[in-house]
C-alpha positions in Angstrom: 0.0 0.0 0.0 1.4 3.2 -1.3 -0.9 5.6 0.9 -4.2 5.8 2.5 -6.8 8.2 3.8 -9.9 8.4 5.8 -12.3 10.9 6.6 -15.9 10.3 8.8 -18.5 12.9 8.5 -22.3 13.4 9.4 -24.2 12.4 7.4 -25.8 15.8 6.1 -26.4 16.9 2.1 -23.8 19.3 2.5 -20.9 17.1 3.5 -21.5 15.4 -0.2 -18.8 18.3 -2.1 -16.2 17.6 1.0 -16.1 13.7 0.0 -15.6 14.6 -3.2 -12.9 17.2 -3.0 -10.9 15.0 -0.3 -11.4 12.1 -2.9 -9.9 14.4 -5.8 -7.1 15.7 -3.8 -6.1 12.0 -2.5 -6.3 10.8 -5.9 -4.2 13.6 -7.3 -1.1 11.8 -6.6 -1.9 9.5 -9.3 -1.4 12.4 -12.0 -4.9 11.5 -13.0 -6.7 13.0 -16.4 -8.9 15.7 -15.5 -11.5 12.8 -17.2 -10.3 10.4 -14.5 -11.0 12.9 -11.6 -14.3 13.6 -12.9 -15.6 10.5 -12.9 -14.0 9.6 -9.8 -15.7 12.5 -7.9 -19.0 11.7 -9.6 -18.5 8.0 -8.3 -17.8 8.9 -4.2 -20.6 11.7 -4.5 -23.3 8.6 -5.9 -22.2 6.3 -2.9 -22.0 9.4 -0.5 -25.3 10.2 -1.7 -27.0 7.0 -1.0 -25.5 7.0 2.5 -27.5 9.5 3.5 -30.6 9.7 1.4 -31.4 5.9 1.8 -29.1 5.1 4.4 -30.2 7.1 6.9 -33.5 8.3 5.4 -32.6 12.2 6.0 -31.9 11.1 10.0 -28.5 11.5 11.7 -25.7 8.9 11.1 -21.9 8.8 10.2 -20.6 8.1 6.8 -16.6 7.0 6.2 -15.1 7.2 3.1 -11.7 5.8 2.8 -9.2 5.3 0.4 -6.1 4.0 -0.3 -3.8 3.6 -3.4 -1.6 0.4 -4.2 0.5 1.0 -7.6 -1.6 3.0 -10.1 -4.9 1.9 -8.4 -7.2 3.5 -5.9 -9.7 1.4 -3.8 -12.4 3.1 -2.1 -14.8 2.3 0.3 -17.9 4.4 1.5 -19.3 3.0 4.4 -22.8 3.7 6.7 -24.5 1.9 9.7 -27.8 3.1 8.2 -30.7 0.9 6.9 -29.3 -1.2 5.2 -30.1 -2.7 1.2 -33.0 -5.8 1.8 -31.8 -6.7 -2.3 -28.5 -5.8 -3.4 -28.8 -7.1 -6.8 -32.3 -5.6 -7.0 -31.1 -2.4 -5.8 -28.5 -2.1 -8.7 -31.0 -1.7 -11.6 -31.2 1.0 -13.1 -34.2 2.8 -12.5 -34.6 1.5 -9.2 -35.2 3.6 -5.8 -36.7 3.9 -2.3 -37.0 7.4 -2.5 -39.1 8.2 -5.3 -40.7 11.5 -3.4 -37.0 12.9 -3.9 -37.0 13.0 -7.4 -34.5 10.0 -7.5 -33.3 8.5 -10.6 -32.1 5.5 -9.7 -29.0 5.3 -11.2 -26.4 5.6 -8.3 -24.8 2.2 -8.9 -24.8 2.3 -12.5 -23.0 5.8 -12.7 -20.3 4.0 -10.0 -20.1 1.0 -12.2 -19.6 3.2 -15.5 -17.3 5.3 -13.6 -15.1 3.0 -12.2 -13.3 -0.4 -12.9 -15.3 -2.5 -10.4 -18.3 -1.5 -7.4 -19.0 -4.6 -4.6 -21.6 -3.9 -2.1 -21.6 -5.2 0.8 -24.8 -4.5 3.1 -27.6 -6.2 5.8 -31.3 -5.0 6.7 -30.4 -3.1 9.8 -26.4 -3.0 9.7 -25.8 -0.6 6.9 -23.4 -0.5 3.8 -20.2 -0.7 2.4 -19.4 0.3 -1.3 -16.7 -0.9 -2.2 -15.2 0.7 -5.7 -11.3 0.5 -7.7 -10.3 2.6 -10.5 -6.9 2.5 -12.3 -5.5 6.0 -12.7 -3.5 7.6 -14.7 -2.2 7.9 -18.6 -3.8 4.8 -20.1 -5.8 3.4 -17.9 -9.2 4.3 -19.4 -7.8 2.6 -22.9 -7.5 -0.6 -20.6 -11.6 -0.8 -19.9 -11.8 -1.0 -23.4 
């Protein structure tokens, strides 16, 4: 392991554009595209997002997002002790959401999965969830995905 981070927040809205600035700035020893950072920030703020929205259902509750690199790869992990997912695979089709009254699209986990190199998610009814994401970085590492 190269270097690792690891920041724990509340879990309010606003606390979304902090994850993804300390996500950016961690990753930026990479020498990542501007592309790569993008997506990378897009990725966190999706996992951060459903940590609160449907994690915690708007109440209060921590959220961790840590990182760490290992040669040109970083591996994240957003974690919650909210609600928990009842259907994981469910839960990952497009289109799909618990929180329909907020406007929700339902396309958190694909936008990680198109954004990164591989999302696992780990959750229980009642014990919360772990997203679990890698991404390659650097020059030539999106040609690799292809």
């Amino acid at each position: 392991m190269r270097n690792k981070m690891k920041l724990e927040f509340t879990s309010n809205p606003e606390n979304e554009s902090l994850a993804r600035s300390c996500i950016a700035a961690f990753a930026a020893q990479l020498n990542p595209t501007v592309e790569q950072i993008i997506e990378l920030k897009t990725a966190v703020s999706e996992a951060i997002t459903n940590a609160i929205v449907h994690g915690y259902a708007q109440k209060d509750g921590t959220v961790v997002l840590s990182a760490y690199i290992k040669d040109s790869r970083i591996h994240i992990q957003v974690s919650d002790k909210g609600c928990g997912i009842e259907d994981v695979e469910k839960a990952k089709q497009p289109f799909f959401t618990t929180a329909p009254e907020f406007e929700r699209s339902g396309m958190g986990f694909s936008v990680m999965e198109s954004f990164t190199d591989e999302v696992q998610v780990i959750s229980a009814p009642g014990q919360g969830t772990k997203v679990r994401m890698k991404k390659t970085i650097g020059v030539g590492a999106d040609d690799r995905k292809i």
